[in-house]
Residue frames relative to the residue before (quaternion, step in Angstrom):
aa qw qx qy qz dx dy dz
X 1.0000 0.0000 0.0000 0.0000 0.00 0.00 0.00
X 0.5839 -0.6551 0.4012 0.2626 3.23 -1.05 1.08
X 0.4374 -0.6984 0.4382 0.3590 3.81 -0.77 0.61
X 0.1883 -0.7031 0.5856 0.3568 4.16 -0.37 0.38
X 0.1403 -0.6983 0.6746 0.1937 3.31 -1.57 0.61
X 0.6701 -0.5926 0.4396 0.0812 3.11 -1.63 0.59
X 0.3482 0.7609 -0.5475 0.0085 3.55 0.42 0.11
X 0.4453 -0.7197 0.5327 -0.0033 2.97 -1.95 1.13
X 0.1093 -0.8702 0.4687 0.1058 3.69 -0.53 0.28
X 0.0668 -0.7759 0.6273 -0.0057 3.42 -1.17 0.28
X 0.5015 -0.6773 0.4901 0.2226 3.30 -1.00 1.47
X 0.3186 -0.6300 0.6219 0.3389 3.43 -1.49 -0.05
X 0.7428 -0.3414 0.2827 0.5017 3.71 -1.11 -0.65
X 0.7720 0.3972 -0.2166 0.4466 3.60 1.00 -0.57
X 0.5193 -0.6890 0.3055 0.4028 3.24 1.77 0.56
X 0.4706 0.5531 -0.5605 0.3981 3.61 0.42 0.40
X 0.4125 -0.7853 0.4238 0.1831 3.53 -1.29 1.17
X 0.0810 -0.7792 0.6195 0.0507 3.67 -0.59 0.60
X 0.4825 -0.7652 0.3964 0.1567 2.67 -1.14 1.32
X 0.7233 -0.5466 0.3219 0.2730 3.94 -0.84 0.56
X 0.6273 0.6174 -0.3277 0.3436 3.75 0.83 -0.09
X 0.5951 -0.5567 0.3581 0.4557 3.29 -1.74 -0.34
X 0.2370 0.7969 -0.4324 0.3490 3.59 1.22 0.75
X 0.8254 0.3046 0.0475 0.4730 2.99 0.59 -1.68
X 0.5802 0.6617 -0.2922 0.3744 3.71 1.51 0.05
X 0.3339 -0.8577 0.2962 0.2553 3.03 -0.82 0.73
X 0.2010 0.8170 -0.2582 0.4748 2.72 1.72 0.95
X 0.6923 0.5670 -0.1138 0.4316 3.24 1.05 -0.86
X 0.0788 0.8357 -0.5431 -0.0215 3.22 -0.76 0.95
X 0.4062 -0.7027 0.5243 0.2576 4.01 -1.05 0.16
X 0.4957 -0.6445 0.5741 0.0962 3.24 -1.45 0.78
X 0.6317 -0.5234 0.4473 0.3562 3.42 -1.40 0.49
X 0.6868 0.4534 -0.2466 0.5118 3.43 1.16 -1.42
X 0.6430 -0.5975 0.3855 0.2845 4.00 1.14 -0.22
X 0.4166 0.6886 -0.3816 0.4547 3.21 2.19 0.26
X 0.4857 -0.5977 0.6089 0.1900 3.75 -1.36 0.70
X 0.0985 0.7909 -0.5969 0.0922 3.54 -0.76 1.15
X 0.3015 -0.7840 0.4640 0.2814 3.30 -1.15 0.93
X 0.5564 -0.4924 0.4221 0.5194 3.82 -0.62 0.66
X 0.8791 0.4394 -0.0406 0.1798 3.23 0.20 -1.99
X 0.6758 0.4808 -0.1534 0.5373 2.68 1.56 -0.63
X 0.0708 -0.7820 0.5705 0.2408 3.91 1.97 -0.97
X 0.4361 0.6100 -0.5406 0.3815 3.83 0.74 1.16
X 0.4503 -0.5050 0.6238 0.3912 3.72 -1.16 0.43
X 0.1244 -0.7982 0.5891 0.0198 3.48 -1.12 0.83
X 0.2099 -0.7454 0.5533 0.3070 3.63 -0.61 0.67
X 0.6727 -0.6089 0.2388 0.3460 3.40 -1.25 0.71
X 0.7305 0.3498 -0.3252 0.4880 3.79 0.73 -0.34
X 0.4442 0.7242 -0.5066 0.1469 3.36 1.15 0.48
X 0.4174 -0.7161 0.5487 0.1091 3.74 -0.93 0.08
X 0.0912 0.6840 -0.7228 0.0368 4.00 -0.48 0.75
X 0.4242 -0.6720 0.5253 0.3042 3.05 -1.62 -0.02
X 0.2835 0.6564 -0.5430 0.4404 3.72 0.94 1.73
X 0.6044 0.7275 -0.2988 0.1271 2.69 1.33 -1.26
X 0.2098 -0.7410 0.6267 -0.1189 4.00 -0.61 1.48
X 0.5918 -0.6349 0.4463 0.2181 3.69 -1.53 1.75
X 0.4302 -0.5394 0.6041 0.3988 4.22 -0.18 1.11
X 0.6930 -0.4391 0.5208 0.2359 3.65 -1.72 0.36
X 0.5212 0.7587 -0.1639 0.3547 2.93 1.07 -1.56
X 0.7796 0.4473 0.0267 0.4376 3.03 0.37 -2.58
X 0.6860 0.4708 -0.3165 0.4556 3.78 1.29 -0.78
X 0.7228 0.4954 -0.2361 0.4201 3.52 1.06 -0.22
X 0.4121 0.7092 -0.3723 0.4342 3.49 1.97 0.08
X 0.8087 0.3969 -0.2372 0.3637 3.09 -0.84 1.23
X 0.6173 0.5483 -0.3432 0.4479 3.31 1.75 -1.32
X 0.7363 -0.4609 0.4512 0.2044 4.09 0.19 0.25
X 0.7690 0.2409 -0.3550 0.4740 3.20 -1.85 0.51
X 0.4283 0.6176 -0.5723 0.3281 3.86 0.44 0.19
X 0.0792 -0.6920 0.7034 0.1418 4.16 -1.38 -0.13
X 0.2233 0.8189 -0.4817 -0.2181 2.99 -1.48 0.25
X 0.7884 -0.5105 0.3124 0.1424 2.75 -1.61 1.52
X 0.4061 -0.6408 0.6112 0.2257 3.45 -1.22 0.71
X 0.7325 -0.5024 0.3595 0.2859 3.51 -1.09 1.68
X 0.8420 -0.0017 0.1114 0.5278 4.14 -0.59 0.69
X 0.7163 0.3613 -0.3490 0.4844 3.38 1.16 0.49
X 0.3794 -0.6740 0.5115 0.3744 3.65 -0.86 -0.27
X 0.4315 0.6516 -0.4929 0.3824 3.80 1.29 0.38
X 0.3158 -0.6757 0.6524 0.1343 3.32 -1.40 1.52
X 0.4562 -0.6241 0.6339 0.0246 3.18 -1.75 1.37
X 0.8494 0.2864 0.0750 0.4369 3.00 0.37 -1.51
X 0.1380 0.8395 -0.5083 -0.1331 3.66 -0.24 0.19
């Protein structure tokens, strides 16, 4: 039987949920070869894994706040405003 995993979430400031992993940390870093490393830990990390360092990517804290467009592939035409 398959193990269940748990995943957790946490909002950012603009209320959009982000999930709980080493995806979304900002902790995380990539390899040349495309491996997931934690900074802090200097451990290979699988992606849905979870420590308890674990801190919202920059990225993830700024989802949601607005004024963004987006832009039709190879073109400079806005879709989306």
């Amino acid at each position: 039987m398959a193990k269940e995993i748990r995943i957790t979430c946490a909002s950012n400031a603009y209320g959009v949920k982000v999930k709980r992993c080493c995806a979304s940390c900002r902790h995380k870093e990539i390899t040349n070869e495309g491996a997931r490393v934690c900074a802090l830990m200097k451990l290979k990390v699988e992606q849905m894994f979870e420590c308890q360092q674990w801190q919202m990517s920059d990225g993830l804290k700024n989802v949601g706040m607005g004024g963004g467009v987006v832009r039709l592939k190879g073109t400079t035409e806005i879709i989306l405003k």
